[in-house]
C-alpha positions, 0 to 999 in steps of 0.5 A: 648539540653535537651534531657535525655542523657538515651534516647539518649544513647539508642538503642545501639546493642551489637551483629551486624554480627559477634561480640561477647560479651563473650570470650567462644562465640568465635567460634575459638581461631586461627588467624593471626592478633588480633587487639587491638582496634576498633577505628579509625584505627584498623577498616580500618584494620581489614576490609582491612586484611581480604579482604583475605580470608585466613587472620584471623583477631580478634579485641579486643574492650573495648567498644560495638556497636556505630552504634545505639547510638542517640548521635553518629548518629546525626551530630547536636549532635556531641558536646554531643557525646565529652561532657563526662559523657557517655557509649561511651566515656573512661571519662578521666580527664587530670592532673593539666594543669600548662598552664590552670591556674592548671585546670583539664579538661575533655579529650574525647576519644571514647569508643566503636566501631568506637573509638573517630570517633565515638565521634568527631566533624566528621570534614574531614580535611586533613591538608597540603602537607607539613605535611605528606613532613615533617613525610616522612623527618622526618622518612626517609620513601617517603612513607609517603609523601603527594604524595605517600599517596594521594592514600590512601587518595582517597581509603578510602573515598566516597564522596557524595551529602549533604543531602538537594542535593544542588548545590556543584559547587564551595564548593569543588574540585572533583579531589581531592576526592575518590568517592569509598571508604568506608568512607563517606564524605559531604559538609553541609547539612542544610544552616545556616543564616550566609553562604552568609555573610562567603564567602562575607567576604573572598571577602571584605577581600581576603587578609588575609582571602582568600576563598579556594575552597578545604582546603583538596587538600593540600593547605589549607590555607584560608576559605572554605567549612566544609567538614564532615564524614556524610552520608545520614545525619547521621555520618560515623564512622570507625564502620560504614563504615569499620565494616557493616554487609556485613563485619562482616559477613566475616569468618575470622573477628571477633570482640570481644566487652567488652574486655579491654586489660591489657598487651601484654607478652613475647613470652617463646621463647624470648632471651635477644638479640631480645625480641618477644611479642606473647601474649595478655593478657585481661580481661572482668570482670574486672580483676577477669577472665584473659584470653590470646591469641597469633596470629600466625602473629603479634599483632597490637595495635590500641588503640589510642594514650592514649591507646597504651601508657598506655597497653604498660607501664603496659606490661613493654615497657618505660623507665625503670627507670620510670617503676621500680618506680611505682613497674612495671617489665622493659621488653625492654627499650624504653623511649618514650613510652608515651612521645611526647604527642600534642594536640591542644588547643581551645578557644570559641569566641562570638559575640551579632548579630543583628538576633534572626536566630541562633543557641541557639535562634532556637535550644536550647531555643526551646524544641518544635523545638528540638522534631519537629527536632529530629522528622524529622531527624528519619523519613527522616535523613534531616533538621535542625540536620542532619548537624554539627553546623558549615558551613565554616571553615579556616586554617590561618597563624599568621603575619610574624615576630610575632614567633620566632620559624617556629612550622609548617611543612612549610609556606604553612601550618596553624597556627591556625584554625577557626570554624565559627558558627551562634550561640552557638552550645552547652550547657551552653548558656546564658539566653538571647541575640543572638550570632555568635561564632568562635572557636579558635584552635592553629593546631601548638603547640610547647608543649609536654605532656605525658602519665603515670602511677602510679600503677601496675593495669592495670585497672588504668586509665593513667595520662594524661598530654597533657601539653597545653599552655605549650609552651609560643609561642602557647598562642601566636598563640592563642592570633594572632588567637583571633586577627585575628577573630576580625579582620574578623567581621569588614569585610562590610559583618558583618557591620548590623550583628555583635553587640558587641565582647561577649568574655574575652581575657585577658591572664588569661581568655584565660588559665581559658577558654580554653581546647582542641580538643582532638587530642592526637598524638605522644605517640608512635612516628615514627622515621628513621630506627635504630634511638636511639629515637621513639617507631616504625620504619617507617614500624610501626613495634615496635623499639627493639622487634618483634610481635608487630606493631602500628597503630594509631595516637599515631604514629605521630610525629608531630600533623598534621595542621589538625582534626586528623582523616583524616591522621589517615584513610590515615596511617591506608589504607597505614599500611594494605598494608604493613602489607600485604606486609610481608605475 
């Protein structure tokens, strides 16, 4: 898309109800909660606290407004919101990735209002029963069992027509859906050529590629249907579903935008035996004016799991040893602080068709079509951009016997995920020649990464290691995935559509080519009440002081099979209510 990244970028409000840009603004300095950041989760519960009105809530949120950005909005550009180089984007690099051959890549997180949902791929995927069975196993908490958390599920979601209102019937499962909620949810809404050829071939092929009707009832396993976070063809994001108007214009909401938060400090009444974390500390001209605030309740980081890890290093909060290497003060000992990092890696696949109907040939060559599109979406929110690029998605197991280790929650649970798309969906493509592209993506990995610092500026920017490939058994799910979506073209439903497989898949083209899907978890895991590891109890609330609760994905301590977004609304909707619960 050639679209000048200015243009796009603008339009972005600053000031929506009642956010503010400068601390003096701030028609009080009083409340209950501050929440640091207004991501994905810090949204849902800055919305769902102050649905009492005698709840005073402040967010602190580094970025501005993601409502108005062009970018965000447009589903079809979803790959440009993730791309880096943009004002709603944090612009991280990870370190030198040993798996990838010593690269360094790009590592994608939302800055701004909305957080990374503001940026994602806005794919809705729940991931399977027996991830949330194993984070209540794990953490010795029922409460965080698929059964029990079904509910909040459903709360925080509103499920709605596609945009072009085609027939649904047999796209998706109504019982497993809310339809009340504030967070909107689709089924595509702009047919791809490619989408009678997809479901056919589950039905030529129904063994291993078993069509599923619904992969967000818990039983994901198969090819369905992509579901999104879009309504009215535009994306829903936690800004925009949990921060409208008719929220922020709430009394007791407030959200103070441009603030980046730099520590969190003891309270003068802490003793050695139990240390309290009462104060937050933050900066809006970076650094040369520090300003502090202490809630009359509890501090509650949403910073995400690159955020959360990095303020609370800098606040004193990791393994000691490592913070008195790099010159920071040890406040409380707890030494995963930042460890556990997961992510998912993803590899691009190609293949030449036999059409001159796909993506990069309709879309990307085609200037004029761009401005044609971009045209009818701003007057009518449909057409060719208001839906993602990819219509149909799937969540598959690797052969029986290929691991020597179960990395999964179970075997009702991926291995890996597929993302089908007619064409390529983004920039760079090649000059010529029409295309077909699955995207590859290992959803169990056994690799553990983490965040660090190396500094005492808390304005640094972390060191993010997310270690991918690091584990030679996720290479080897990676290489069963490439495998597996070879095998899938040779269903009859391809045999006057696909040409030619496009695509290197030697091991050392996999490690040059691949990166990730930018879903960080586990750098402030959830662990059983009075464990000696982990960051928070199973009620969220830090291990060895008081004050201070997480809620993000940084508390998972497995990844789910899963886009990390939909658990993530889920804990955030179940958090509230326990925060509610001790007030």
């Amino acid at each position: 898309m050639r679209f000048s990244l200015l243009f796009l970028l603008a339009g972005c409000t600053t000031v929506l109800g009642a956010l503010y840009e400068k601390f003096d603004d701030l028609p009080k300095l009083d409340f209950d909660f501050i929440i640091i950041g207004g991501g994905t989760a810090g949204n849902v519960l800055a919305n769902r606290l102050t649905e009492n009105s005698d709840i005073s809530v402040l967010v602190l949120e580094a970025g501005a407004s993601t409502a108005d950005v062009l970018i965000s909005q447009v589903p079809f550009y979803s790959p440009l919101a993730s791309a880096g180089n943009t004002s709603i984007d944090w612009n991280f690099t990870t370190t030198a990735q040993s798996g990838l051959n010593g690269r360094s890549i790009a590592y994608a997180r939302g800055f701004g209002l909305g957080g990374s949902s503001a940026i994602n791929y806005m794919l809705y995927t729940r991931g399977s029963y027996q991830d949330y069975d194993r984070y209540a196993r794990v953490t010795g908490d029922d409460g965080w069992s698929w059964d029990a958390l079904k509910p909040y599920i459903l709360k925080s979601e509103r499920f709605t027509s596609p945009v072009d209102h085609h027939n649904i019937t047999g796209e998706f499962i109504p019982k497993d859906h809310g339809f009340d909620g504030l967070l909107s949810v689709t089924l595509p809404g702009y047919p791809r050529s490619t989408d009678s050829r997809m479901i056919q071939a589950t039905a030529d092929l129904p063994d291993e590629f078993p069509f599923n009707e619904d992969y967000n009832s818990g039983y994901h396993l198969g090819i369905g249907w992509e579901q999104s976070t879009v309504h009215n063809g535009t994306r829903s994001s936690s800004e925009t579903a949990f921060l409208g108007p008719k929220y922020l214009s709430r009394p007791n909401l407030h959200v103070l935008i441009h603030t980046y938060v730099t520590r969190i400090l003891e309270s003068n009444s802490t003793t050695k035996s139990v240390k309290t974390f009462d104060t937050v500390e933050f900066t809006q001209d970076a650094g040369e004016t520090i300003y502090t605030l202490s809630p009359t309740k509890e501090i509650i980081l949403s910073a995400g799991s690159i955020g959360t890890p990095h303020i609370l290093l800098y606040s004193g909060i990791g393994d000691a040893d490592e913070l008195t290497s790099v010159g920071i003060t040890p406040t409380v000992h707890l030494p995963d602080v930042g460890k556990n990092l997961t992510d998912h890696p993803r590899y691009a696949l190609a293949w030449t068709v036999n059409s001159t109907d796909t993506i990069e040939n309709i879309y990307l060559r085609n200037e004029t079509f761009q401005e044609e599109a971009l045209a009818e979406w701003e007057a009518s929110r449909t057409g060719y951009i208001a839906s993602t690029s990819g219509n149909q998605l799937g969540f598959l197991r690797v052969p029986e016997g290929l691991l020597d280790d179960e990395p999964c929650s179970g075997d009702e649970t991926a291995h890996f995920e597929l993302i089908f798309s007619n064409g390529i969906p983004q920039e760079p493509i090649p000059p010529t020649g029409t295309y077909f592209t699955i995207l590859a993506i290992v959803v169990c990995p056994l690799a553990r990464g983490h965040i660090t610092i190396n500094s005492t500026n808390p304005l640094d920017p972390p060191l993010i290691n997310p270690n991918l490939f690091g584990h030679p058994q996720d290479l080897t799910i990676m290489q069963a995935a490439i495998n597996a979506s070879q095998r899938f073209v040779t269903a009859p439903a391809w045999d006057d559509y696909i040409l030619e497989f496009a695509s290197n898949t030697t091991e050392v083209a996999i490690r040059e080519g691949a990166d990730t899907l930018w879903h960080p978890v586990g750098t402030a895991s959830m662990a059983p009440r009075h464990a000696d590891w982990g960051v928070v109890d199973p009620d969220l609330k830090m291990k060895g002081l008081k004050g201070v609760r997480i809620v993000d994905a940084s508390v998972f301590p497995y990844v789910p099979a899963a886009n990390t977004q939909a658990p993530v609304y889920a804990f955030a909707e179940r958090a509230a209510d326990l925060i509610k619960g001790d007030y």
